[in-house]
C-alpha positions as CSV (number, residue, x, y, z in Angstrom):
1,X,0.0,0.0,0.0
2,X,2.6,2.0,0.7
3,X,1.8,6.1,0.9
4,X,-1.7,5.5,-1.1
5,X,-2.9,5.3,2.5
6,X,-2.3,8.9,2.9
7,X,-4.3,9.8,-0.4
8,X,-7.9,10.1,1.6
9,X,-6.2,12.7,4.0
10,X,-4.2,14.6,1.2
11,X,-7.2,15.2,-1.0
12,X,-9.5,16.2,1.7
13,X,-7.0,18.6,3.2
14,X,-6.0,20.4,-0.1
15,X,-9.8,20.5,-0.7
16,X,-10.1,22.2,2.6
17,X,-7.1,24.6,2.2
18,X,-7.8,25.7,-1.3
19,X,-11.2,26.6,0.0
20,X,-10.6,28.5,2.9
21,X,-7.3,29.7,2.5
22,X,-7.2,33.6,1.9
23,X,-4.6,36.9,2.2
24,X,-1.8,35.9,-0.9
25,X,1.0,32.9,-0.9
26,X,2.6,34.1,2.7
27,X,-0.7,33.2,4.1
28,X,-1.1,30.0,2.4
29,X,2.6,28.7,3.2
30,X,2.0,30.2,6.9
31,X,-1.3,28.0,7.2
32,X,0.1,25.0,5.1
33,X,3.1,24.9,8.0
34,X,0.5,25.6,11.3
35,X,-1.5,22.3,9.6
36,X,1.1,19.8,8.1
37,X,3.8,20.8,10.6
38,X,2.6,21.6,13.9
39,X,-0.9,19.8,13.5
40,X,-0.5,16.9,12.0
41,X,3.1,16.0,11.9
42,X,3.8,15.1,8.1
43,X,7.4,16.8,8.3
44,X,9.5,18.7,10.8
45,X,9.9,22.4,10.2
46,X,13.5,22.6,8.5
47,X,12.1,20.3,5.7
48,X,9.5,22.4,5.2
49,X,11.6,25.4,5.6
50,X,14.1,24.1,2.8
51,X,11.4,24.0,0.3
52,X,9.7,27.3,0.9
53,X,13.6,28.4,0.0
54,X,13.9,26.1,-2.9
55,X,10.3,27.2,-4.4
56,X,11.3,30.4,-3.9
57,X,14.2,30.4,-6.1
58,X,12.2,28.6,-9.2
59,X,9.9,30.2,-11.4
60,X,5.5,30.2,-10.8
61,X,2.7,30.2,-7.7
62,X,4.7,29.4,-4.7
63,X,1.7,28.4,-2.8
64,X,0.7,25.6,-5.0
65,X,4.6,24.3,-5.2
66,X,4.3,23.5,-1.4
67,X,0.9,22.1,-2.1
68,X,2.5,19.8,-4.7
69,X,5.4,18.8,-2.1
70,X,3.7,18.3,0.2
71,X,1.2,15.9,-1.2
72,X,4.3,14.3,-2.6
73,X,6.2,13.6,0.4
74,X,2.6,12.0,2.0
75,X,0.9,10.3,-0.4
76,X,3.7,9.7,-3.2
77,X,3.0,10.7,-6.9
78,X,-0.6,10.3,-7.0
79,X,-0.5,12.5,-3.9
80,X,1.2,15.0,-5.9
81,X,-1.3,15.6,-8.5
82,X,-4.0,15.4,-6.1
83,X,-2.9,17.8,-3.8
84,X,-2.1,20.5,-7.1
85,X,-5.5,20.1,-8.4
86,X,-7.6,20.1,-5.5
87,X,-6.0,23.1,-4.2
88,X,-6.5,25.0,-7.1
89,X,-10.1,23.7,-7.9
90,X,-11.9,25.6,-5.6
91,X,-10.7,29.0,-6.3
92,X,-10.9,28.3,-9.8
93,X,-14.7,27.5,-9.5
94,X,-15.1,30.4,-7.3
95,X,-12.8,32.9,-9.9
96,X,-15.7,31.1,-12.8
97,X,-18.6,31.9,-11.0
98,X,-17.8,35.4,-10.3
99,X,-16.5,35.8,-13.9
100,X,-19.8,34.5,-14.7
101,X,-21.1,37.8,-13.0
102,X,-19.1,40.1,-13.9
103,X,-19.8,39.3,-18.0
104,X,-23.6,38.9,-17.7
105,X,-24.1,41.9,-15.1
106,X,-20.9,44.0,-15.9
107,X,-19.1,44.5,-12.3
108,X,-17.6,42.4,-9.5
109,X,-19.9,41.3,-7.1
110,X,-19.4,43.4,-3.6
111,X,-17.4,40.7,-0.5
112,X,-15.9,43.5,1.0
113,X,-17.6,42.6,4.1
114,X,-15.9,39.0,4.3
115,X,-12.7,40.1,3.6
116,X,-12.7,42.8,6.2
117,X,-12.9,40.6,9.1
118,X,-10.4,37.7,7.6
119,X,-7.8,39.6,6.9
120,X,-6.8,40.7,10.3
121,X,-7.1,36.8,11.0
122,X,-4.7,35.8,8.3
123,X,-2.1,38.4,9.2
124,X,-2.1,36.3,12.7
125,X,-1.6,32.7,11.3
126,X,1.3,34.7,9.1
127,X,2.8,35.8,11.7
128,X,2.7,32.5,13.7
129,X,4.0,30.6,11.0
130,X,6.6,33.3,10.7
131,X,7.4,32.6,14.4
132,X,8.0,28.6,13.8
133,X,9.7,28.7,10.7
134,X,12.1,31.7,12.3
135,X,13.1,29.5,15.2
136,X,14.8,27.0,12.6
137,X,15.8,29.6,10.1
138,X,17.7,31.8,11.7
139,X,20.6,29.9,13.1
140,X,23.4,32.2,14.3
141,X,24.4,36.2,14.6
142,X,24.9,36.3,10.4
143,X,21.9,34.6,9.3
144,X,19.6,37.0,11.8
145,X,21.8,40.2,10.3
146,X,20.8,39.2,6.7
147,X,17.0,38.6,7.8
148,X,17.1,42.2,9.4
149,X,19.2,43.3,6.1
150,X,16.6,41.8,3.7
151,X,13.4,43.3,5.2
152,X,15.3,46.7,5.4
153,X,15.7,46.4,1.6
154,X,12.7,45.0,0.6
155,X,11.0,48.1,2.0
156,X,13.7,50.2,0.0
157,X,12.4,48.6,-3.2
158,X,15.0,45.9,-4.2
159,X,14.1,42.8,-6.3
160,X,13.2,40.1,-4.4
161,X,15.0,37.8,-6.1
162,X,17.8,39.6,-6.0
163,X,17.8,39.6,-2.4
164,X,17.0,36.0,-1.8
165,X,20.9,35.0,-4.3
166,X,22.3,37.9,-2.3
167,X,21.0,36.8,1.4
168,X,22.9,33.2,-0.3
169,X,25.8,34.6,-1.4
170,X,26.5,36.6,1.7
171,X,26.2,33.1,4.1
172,X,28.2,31.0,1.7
173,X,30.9,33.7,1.4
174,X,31.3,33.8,5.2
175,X,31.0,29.8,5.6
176,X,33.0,29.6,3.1
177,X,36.0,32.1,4.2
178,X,37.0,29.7,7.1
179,X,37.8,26.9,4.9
180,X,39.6,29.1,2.4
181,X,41.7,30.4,5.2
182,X,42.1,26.2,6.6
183,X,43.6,25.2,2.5
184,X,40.4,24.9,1.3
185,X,40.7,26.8,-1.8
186,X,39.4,24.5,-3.7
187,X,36.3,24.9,-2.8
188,X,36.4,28.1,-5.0
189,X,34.9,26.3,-7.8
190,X,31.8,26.3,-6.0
191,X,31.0,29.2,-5.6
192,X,29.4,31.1,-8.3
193,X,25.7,32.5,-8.1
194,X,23.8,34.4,-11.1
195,X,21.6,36.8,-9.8
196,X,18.0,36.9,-11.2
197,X,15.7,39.1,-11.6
198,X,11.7,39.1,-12.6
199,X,12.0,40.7,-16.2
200,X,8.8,41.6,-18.2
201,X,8.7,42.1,-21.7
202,X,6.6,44.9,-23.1
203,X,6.0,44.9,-27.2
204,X,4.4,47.5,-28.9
205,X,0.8,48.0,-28.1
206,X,-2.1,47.0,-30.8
207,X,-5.1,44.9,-30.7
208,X,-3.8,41.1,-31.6
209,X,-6.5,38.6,-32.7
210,X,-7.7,36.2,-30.2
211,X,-7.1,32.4,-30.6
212,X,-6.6,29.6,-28.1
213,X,-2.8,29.0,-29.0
214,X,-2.0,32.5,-28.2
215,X,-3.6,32.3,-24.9
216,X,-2.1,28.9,-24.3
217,X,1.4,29.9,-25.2
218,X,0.8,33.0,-23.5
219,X,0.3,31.7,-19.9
220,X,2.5,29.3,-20.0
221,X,5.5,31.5,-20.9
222,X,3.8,33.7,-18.0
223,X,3.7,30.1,-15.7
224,X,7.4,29.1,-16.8
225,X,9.1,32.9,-16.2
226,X,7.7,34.6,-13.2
227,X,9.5,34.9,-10.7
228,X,8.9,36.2,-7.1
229,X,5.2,36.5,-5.2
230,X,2.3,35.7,-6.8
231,X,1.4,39.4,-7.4
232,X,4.0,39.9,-9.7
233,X,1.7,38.3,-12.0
234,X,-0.2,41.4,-12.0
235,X,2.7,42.9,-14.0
236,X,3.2,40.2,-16.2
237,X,-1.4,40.6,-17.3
238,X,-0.5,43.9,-17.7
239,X,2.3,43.7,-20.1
240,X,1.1,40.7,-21.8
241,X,-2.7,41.5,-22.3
242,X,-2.9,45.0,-22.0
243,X,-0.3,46.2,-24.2
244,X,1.2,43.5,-25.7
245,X,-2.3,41.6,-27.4
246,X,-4.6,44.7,-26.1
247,X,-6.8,41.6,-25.0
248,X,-7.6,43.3,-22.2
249,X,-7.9,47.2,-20.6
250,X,-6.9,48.7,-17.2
251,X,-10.0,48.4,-15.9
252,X,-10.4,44.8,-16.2
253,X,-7.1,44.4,-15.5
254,X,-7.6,46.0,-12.6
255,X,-11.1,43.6,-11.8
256,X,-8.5,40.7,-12.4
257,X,-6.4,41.5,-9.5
258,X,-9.4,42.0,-7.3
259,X,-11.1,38.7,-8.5
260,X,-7.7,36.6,-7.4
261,X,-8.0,38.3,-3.7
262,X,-11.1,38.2,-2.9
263,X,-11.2,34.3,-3.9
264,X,-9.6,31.6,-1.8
265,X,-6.9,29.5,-3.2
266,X,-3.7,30.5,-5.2
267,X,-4.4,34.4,-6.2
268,X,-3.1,33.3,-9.7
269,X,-6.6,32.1,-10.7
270,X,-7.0,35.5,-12.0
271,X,-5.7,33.2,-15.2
272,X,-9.0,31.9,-15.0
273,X,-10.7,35.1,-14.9
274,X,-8.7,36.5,-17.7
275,X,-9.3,33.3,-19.7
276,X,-13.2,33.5,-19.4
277,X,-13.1,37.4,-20.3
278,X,-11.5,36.1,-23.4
279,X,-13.5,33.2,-24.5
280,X,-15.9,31.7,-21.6
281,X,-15.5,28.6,-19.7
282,X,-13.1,26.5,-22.1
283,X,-10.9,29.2,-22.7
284,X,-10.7,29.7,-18.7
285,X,-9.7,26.5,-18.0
286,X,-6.8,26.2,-20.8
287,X,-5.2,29.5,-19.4
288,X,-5.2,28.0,-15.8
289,X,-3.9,25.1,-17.2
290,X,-1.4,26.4,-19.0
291,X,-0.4,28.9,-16.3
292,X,0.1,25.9,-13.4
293,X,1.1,23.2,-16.0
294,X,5.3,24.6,-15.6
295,X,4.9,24.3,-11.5
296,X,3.8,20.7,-11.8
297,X,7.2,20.1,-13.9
298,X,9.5,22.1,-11.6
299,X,8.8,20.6,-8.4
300,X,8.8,17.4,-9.7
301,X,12.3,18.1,-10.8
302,X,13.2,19.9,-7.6
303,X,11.3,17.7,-5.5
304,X,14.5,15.1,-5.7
305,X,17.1,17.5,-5.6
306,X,15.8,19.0,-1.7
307,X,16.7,15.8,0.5
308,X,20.6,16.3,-0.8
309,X,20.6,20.7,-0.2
310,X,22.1,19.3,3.3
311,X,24.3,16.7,2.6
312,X,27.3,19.1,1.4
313,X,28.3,22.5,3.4
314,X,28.3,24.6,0.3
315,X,24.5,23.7,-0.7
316,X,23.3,23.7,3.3
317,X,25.1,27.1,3.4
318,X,23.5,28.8,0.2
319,X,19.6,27.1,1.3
320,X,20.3,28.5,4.8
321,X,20.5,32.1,3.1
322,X,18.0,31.4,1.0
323,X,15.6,30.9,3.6
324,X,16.3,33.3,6.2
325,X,16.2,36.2,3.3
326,X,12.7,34.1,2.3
327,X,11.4,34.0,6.1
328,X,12.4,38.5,5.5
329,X,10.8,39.0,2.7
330,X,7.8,37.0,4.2
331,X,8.2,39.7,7.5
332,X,7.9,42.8,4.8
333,X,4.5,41.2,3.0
334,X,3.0,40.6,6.5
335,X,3.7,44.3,7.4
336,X,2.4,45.5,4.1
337,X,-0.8,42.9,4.3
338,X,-0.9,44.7,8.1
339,X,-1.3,48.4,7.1
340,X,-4.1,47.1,4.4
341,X,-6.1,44.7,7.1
342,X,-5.4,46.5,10.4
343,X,-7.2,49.9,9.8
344,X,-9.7,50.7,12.8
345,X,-10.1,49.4,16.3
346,X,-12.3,46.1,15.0
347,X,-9.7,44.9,13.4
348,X,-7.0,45.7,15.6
349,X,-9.5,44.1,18.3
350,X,-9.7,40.9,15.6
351,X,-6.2,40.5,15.3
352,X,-5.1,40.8,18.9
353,X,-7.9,38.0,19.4
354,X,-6.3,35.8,16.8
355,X,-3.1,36.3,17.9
356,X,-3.9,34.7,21.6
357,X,-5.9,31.6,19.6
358,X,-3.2,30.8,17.8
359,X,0.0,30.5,19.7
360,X,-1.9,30.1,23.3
361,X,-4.5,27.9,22.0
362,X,-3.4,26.7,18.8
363,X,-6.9,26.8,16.9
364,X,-7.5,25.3,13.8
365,X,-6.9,27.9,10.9
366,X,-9.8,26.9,8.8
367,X,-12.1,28.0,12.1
368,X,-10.2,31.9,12.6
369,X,-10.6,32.1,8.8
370,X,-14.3,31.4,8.9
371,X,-14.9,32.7,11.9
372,X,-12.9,36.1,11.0
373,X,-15.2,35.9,8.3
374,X,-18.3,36.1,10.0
375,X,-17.4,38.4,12.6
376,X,-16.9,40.8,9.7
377,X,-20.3,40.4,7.9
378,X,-21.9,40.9,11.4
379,X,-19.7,44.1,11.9
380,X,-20.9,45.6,9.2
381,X,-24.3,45.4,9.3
382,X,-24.2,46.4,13.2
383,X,-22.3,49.4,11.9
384,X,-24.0,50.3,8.2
């Protein structure tokens, strides 16, 4: 039988998260560790933490790569692909449903209320899950200087790729200078790290007739290239859609984005909302195919390389400042998810509350998110 055992549990919690999980890919990898870590025991925390650096580092959704390692490393291949799908599936349907709604009525239905009162909630289980992952991350006096250094210059604007090869550069250099100064020199060959960054391309502008290829090829070059949070997508629709084909205007553009956040799951279904703007239901589902199709190949491929990242000093070194400058840039997205969530007394009230359930009283994240929810429905119409 082997892992198939695990293939019951796998779907039904990808099911659940992709369902319930709100607030952008911190969130997501912050509730994915509170559940498969702390909960329910599927891995210790520097496993996980080595692939939230690894993921990091390779182009698409980060959100759904843990998904798909995660079902991997429980339930095997099958567990793989299940995990993938089902977490995307129900933000898909959602993203359909309100694309559905916003073509037949002409605007995006009003869940303002909802989102008031989870978001407060999610920045908590960020935070948390910041907290765990931190405890393992940052190991010594350098690798908490370069999580101070990368939030400092995340907030000063720097590439966030940049910063992750940097935050690994810096750790293996000063690993490495000890050896070097023992008559290890040969270890010189080892060292030699590109530094990436998320590039765009931006063509000419002009209307470009629709077809199904071009929206195929599209995404996928979108799902194989980007590079950095989820929200960089954003950039990529706008340079691809807007001006490249002129598919698509600001405006909608702009009811893209707010279609992938208000909907749970990966905030990269806003593929699917593009892909139904452009030619209904079939042409939704090729574009989120073709958008998540590159993620399933990469972890796969990754997926074998992450057990060896600590078998030589030079690779433990490099993943260590990968994921301490991960775990920074995670710190600077909570505090800008903060300052958008955290605006009156209710929600300062609602995250102070969430806070004290989920380190003194570890509650389930799928309760705070719902019950975050409601609390800010029932807010609102106290207050309106």
């Amino acid at each position: 039988m082997g892992k198939r055992i695990y293939l019951k549990e796998v779907a039904l919690f990808f099911l659940w998260m992709g369902a319930t999980a709100f607030g952008g890919p911190a969130a997501y990898i912050a509730m994915m560790q509170r559940e498969t870590v702390r909960n329910r025991r599927w891995l210790d925390d520097q496993t996980f933490l080595d692939m939230v650096g690894v993921t990091n580092l390779i182009p698409g959704p980060h959100a759904t790569q843990m998904a798909l390692y995660l079902g991997l490393l429980r339930a095997g291949w099958l567990g793989y692909v299940i995990s993938g799908v089902l977490f995307i599936i129900p933000g898909m349907a959602a993203t359909l449903a309100l694309a559905w709604g916003y073509v037949t009525y002409g605007s995006v239905p009003q869940v303002g209320w909802v989102l008031y009162g989870i978001k407060p909630v999610v920045i908590a289980i960020i935070i948390q899950g910041i907290w765990d992952l931190g405890r393992k991350g940052i190991k010594d006096a350098l690798t908490a200087v370069i999580g101070i250094a990368v939030i400092v210059f995340y907030f000063m604007g720097f590439n966030q790729i940049a910063l992750l090869f940097a935050g690994a550069a810096v750790v293996l250099l000063f690993r490495f200078l000890p050896r070097l100064l023992k008559g290890g020199a040969s270890a010189l060959s080892l060292v030699l790290l590109p530094i990436a960054g998320a590039s765009v391309s931006v063509l000419s502008a002009g209307a470009v007739p629709f077809s199904q290829t071009t929206l195929f090829l599209t995404f996928l070059k979108i799902g194989a290239t980007m590079f950095g949070s989820a929200y960089v997508l954003f950039a990529f629709l706008n340079s691809e859609f807007v001006i490249r084909l002129g598919w698509l205007n600001h405006q909608q553009l702009l009811d893209a984005i707010a279609i992938g956040q208000i909907t749970p799951g990966p905030v990269s279904t806003s593929a699917t909302f593009v892909g139904y703007l452009m030619g209904g239901w079939p042409s939704a589902l090729l574009a989120t195919l073709a958008f998540f199709l590159p993620s399933f190949v990469l972890v796969a491929l990754v997926s074998r390389f992450v057990p060896l990242l600590r078998k030589k000093w030079w690779s433990g070194a490099f993943l260590d400042g990968v994921n301490v400058s991960a775990l920074g840039l995670m710190a600077g997205v909570t505090w800008t998810l903060g300052r958008a969530g955290v605006v009156d007394w209710f929600t300062v009230a609602l995250a102070a509350v969430a806070l004290i359930l989920v380190f003194r009283f570890k509650v389930n994240s799928a309760w705070l998110v719902v019950g975050g929810g409601v609390l800010g429905v029932v807010f609102k119409m106290l207050s309106g």
